[in-house]
C-alpha positions as CSV (number, residue, x, y, z in Angstrom):
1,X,12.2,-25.1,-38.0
2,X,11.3,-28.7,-37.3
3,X,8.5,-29.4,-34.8
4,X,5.9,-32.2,-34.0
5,X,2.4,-31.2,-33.4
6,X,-0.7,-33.1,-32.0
7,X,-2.3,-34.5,-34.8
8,X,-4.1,-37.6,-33.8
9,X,-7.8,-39.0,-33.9
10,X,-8.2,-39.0,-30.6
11,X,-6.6,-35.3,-29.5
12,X,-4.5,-36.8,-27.4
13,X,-0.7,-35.7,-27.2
14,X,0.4,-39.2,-27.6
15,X,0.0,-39.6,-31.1
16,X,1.9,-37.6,-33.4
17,X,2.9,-36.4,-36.9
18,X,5.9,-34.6,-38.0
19,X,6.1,-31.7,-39.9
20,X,7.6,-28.1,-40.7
21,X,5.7,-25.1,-40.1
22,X,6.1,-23.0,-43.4
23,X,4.7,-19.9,-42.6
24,X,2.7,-18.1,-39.6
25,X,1.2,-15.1,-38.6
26,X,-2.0,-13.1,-36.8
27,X,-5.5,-12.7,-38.8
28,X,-7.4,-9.5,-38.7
29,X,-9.5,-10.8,-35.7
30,X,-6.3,-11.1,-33.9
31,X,-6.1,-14.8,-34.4
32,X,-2.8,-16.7,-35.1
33,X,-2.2,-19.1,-37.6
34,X,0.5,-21.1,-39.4
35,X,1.1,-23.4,-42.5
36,X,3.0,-26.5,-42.0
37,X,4.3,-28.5,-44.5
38,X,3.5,-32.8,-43.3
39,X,5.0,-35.9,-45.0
40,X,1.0,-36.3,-46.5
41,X,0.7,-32.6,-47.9
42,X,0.2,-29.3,-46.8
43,X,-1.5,-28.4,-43.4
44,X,-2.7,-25.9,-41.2
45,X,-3.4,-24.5,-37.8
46,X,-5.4,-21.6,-36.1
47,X,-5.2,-20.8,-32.4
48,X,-8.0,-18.1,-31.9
49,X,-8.4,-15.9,-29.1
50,X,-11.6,-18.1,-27.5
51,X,-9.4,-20.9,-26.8
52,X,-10.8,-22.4,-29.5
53,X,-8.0,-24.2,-32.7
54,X,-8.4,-26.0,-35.4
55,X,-6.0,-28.4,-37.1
56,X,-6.3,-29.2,-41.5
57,X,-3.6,-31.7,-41.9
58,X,-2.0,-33.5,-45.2
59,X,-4.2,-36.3,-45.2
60,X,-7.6,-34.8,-45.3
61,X,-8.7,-35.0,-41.7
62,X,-9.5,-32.1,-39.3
63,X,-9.5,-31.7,-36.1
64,X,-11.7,-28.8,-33.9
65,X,-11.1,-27.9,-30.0
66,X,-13.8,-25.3,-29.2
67,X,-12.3,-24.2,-26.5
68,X,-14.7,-25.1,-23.8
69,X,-14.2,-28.9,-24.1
70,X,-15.6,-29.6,-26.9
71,X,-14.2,-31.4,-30.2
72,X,-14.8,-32.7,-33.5
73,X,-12.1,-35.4,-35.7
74,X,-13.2,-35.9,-39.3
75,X,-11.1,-38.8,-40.5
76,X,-9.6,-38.9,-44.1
77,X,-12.8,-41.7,-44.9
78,X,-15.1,-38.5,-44.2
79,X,-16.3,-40.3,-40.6
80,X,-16.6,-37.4,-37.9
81,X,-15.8,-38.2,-34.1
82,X,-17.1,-35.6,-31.5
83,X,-16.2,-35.6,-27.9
């Protein structure tokens, strides 16, 4: 299954990178995850049960909601962005 998922610097939905999620499933702490498969590499995501997720894409750079409105972007140069 094809899908696009919100993958930009920013965290906004408006920027986006394709990619094919390769495998998914729920944690022992009840947590779901999946691995995605991106035109840069390999990539994951978790959704937890706090609200919080956190994206590991292709290209090295992260991306961390923690569910009350905070957020973190580490770029692939290693700069971090919080919000």
């Amino acid at each position: 299954m094809s899908d696009k998922g919100n993958l930009g610097g920013s965290g906004k939905s408006s920027s986006y990178t394709p990619y094919t999620v390769t495998g998914s499933g729920t944690n022992s702490q009840g947590n779901s995850y999946d691995t995605r498969s991106q035109p840069s590499g390999n990539a994951y995501h978790y959704s937890n049960n706090d609200g919080s997720y956190y994206y590991s894409n292709g290209n090295n750079s992260t991306y961390h909601n923690n569910g009350q409105g905070g957020s973190t972007y580490t770029a692939p140069n290693g700069n971090v962005y919080k919000k």
